[in-house]
N, C-alpha and C positions, 0 to 999 in steps of 0.2 A: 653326439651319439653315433659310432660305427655302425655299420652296415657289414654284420658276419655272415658267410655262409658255412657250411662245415659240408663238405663231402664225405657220404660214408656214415649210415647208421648201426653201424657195430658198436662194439663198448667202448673204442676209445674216441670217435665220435661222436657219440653221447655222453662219454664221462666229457667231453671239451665242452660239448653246451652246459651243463653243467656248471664246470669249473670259470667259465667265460660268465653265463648268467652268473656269476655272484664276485665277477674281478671288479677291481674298482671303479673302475669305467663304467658306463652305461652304456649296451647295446642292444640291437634289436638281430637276433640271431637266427635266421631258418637252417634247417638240417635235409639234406636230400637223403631218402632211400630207396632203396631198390623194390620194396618188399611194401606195400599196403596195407598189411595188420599192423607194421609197427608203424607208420606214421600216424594209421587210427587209435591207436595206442597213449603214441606222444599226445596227438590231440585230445582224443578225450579223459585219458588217464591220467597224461601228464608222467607219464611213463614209459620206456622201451621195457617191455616186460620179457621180449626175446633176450638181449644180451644186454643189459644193466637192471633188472628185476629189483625194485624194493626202492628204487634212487629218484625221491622226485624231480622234474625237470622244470626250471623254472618258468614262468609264464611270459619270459622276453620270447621263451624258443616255439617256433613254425618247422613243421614238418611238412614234405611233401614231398610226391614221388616225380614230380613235374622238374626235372634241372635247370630250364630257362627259369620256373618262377621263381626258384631258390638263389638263382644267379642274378636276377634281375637288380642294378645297380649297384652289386654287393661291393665295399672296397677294399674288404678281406675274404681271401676264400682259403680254408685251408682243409687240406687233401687227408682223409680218415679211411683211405680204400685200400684192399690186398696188391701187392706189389704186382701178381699178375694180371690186376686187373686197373689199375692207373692209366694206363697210357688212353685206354678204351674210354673212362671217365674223363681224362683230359681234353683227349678228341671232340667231346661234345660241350666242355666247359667252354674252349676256347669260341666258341660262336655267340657266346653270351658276354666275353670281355672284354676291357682295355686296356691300355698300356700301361694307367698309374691305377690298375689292382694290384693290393700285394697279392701272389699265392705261398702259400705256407705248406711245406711236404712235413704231415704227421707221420710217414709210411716206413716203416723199420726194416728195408729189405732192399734185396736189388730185380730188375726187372729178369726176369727167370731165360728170356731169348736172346736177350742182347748182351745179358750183364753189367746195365747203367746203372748207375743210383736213379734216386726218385726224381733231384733237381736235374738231373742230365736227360730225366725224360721228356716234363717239363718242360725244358729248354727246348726240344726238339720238337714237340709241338708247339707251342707257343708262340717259337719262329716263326712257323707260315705266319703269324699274322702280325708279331708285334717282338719286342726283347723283353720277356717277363721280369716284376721285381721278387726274387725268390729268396724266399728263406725255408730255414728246416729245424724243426722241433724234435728233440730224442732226449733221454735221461731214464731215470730212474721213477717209471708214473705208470703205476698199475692202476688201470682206470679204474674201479670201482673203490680203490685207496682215497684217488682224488677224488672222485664226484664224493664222496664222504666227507670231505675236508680235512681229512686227514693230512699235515705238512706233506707238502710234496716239492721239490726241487728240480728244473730242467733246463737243459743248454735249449737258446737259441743262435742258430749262425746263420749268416747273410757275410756277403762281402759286400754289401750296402750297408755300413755302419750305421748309416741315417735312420734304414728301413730301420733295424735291427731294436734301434734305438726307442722308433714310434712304438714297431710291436710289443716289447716289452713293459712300455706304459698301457699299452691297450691290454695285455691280457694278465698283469699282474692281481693277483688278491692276497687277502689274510692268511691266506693258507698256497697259494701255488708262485710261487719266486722263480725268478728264470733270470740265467746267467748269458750272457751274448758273448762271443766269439765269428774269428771270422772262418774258421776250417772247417768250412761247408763240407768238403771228403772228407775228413777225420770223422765230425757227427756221423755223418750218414755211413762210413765202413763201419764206423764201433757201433751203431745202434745192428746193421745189419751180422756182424759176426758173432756179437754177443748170442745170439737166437740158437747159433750153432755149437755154442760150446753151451750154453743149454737143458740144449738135445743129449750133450755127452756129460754135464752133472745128474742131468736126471737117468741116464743108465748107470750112472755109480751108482744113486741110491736104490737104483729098482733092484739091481745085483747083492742091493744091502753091502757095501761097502761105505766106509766110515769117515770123520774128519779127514784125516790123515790123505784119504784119495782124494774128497774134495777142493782141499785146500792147493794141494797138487796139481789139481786139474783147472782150477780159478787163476792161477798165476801164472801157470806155464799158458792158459789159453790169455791173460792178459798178453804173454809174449808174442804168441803167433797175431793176433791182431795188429799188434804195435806194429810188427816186423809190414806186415802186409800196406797197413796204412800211410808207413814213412816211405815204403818203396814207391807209392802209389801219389806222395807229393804229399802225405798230409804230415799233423806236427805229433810229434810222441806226447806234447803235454796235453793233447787232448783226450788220450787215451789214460791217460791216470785221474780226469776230471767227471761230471757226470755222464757223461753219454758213454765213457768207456769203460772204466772202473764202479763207476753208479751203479749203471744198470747193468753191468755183467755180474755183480755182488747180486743183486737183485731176481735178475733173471733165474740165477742160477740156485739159489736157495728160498726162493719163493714158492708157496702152493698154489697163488692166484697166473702163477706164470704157465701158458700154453708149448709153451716150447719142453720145458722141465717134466710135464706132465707127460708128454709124445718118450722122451726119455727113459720114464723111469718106467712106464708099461712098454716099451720094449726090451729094458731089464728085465719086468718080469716076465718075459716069453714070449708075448705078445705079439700079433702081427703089424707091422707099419700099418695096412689098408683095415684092418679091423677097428687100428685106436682112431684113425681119423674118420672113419663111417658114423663113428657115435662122437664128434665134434661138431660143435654148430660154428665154433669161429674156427679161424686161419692161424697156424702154429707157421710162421713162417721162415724159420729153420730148414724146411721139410726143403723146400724150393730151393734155398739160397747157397746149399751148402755145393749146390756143381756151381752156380755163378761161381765164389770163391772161389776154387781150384781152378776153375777155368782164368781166373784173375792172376792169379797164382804162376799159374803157368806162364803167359804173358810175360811176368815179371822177374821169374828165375825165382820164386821164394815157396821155400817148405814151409806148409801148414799142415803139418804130424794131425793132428786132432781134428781140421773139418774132414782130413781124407779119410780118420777111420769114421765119422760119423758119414759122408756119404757113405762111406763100405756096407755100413749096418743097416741107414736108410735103403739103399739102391741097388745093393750086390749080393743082400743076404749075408751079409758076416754076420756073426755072432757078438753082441756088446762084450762077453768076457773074450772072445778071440780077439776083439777090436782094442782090449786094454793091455794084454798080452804083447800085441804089436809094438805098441808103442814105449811100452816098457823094453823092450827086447831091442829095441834100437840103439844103437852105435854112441857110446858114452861120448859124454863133450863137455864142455866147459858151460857155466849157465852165461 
């Protein structure tokens, strides 16, 4: 029997305990959160009734707000927190562990100050004390799908084949299948830029615009990922697999998707700070799309589509000004 921890009691840290409580394995799982109603929740309800409402939690999982208790012995910890807020969570995991923990980055973003991925943060704390075994989790897994049991499908990468290999027998079930590769940046760019085009399917539809721009907008944004990710070392076939073609399908035509939602109420009119006042989770598009262009830049590579969607987020452009643009650009070969 493993010894889980999950950091991060939002929905896709509790849809994990969830989906973990019923893999084939048997484990004994505690969940850290920030917040005291929902760990009284989990405990006595056997439910997060803030962000997974109705999904019972099975009775392997422990909640508490305590991170050394949750950490204490764990041999897996895997990381369920906002990308701006990782590093902070990290900082205090590392006093609780060793060198042969796996940590697992569930985190679909890049770090908003520095522009790292998750594992690169990771890595940097981690260092002071030890060389972590790290792996990263992304695909196509709208948590409240999985903890449902609804089939659900996702890449894990490690450039530790081994690890790669254990965690996948550890967190397999009837319903949640996971694919291992080693293009730890490939996952971690496609899970983080899918978020941003998004932002930009869901202001086509708020604009009420049809197939036709969707489809558009789905293929040419699989481009600019591609393009960002092979510049950046990673492989283009990861980018047509689940963490990049998955859940960009996903994200992008989804209603349980956070990012799509921030989109389509700024289609229709809406204010950026208005839609996220009345959010209780992290749409984390919102952040990631200057990392990207800041990446970008670095690199020599045009990403048409995260720069209108920062325009719209950060500059005040308009979504139909921001589609204008980009239509009106200098014809080329695809």
């Amino acid at each position: 029997m493993s010894r889980i921890a999950i950091l991060g009691g939002g929905s896709w840290g509790t849809g994990l305990c969830v989906v973990l409580g019923h893999s084939r394995r048997k484990h004994e799982i505690r969940i850290w959160v920030r917040e005291s109603p929902i760990a009284e929740s989990i405990r006595e309800n056997r439910e997060n009734k803030t962000y997974l409402p109705g999904i019972p939690i099975p009775a392997c999982v422990q909640a508490s707000t305590d991170i050394g208790e949750v950490l204490h012995d764990a041999q897996i910890v895997i990381g369920a927190v906002p990308s701006a807020h990782a590093r902070s969570v990290y900082l205090q995991a590392v006093l609780y562990l060793s060198a042969e923990t796996a940590i697992v980055s569930a985190t679909k973003g890049l770090e908003p100050a520095t522009h790292l991925r998750m594992s690169e943060v990771i890595g940097q704390v981690f260092a002071l004390k030890f060389i972590p075994r790290i792996a990263v989790l992304s695909g196509p897994s709208f948590a409240l799908e999985a903890a449902r049991g609804e089939p659900t499908a996702v890449a894990l990468a490690s450039k530790d084949r081994a690890l790669a290999a254990f965690l996948q027998e550890e967190f397999a079930g009837s319903s949640f299948r996971l694919y291992t590769n080693e293009d730890v940046l490939g996952v971690e760019l496609a899970g983080a830029m899918k978020n941003v085009m998004a932002i930009a399917a869901g202001a086509c539809q708020g604009l009420g615009l049809g197939a036709n721009s969707l489809a558009a907008l789905i293929t040419r944004g699989l481009a600019e990922m591609t393009r960002l990710t092979v510049a950046l070392g990673g492989k283009p076939e990861t980018l047509s697999g689940l963490a990049g073609l998955g859940d960009l399908v996903l994200t992008c035509n989804g209603v349980l998707s956070r990012n799509r939602h921030v989109g389509f109420e700024l289609g229709r009119g809406r204010s950026l700070q208005e839609i996220l006042d009345e959010m209780n989770m992290v749409a984390e598009g919102v952040g990631t799309a200057e990392a990207l262009l800041a990446l970008a830049r670095e690199h020599h590579i045009e990403l048409p589509i995260t720069e209108q969607v920062y325009s719209i987020l950060h500059l005040g452009n308009s979504p139909r000004d921001a589609i204008r643009a980009i239509m009106e650009r200098p014809l080329k070969r695809e």
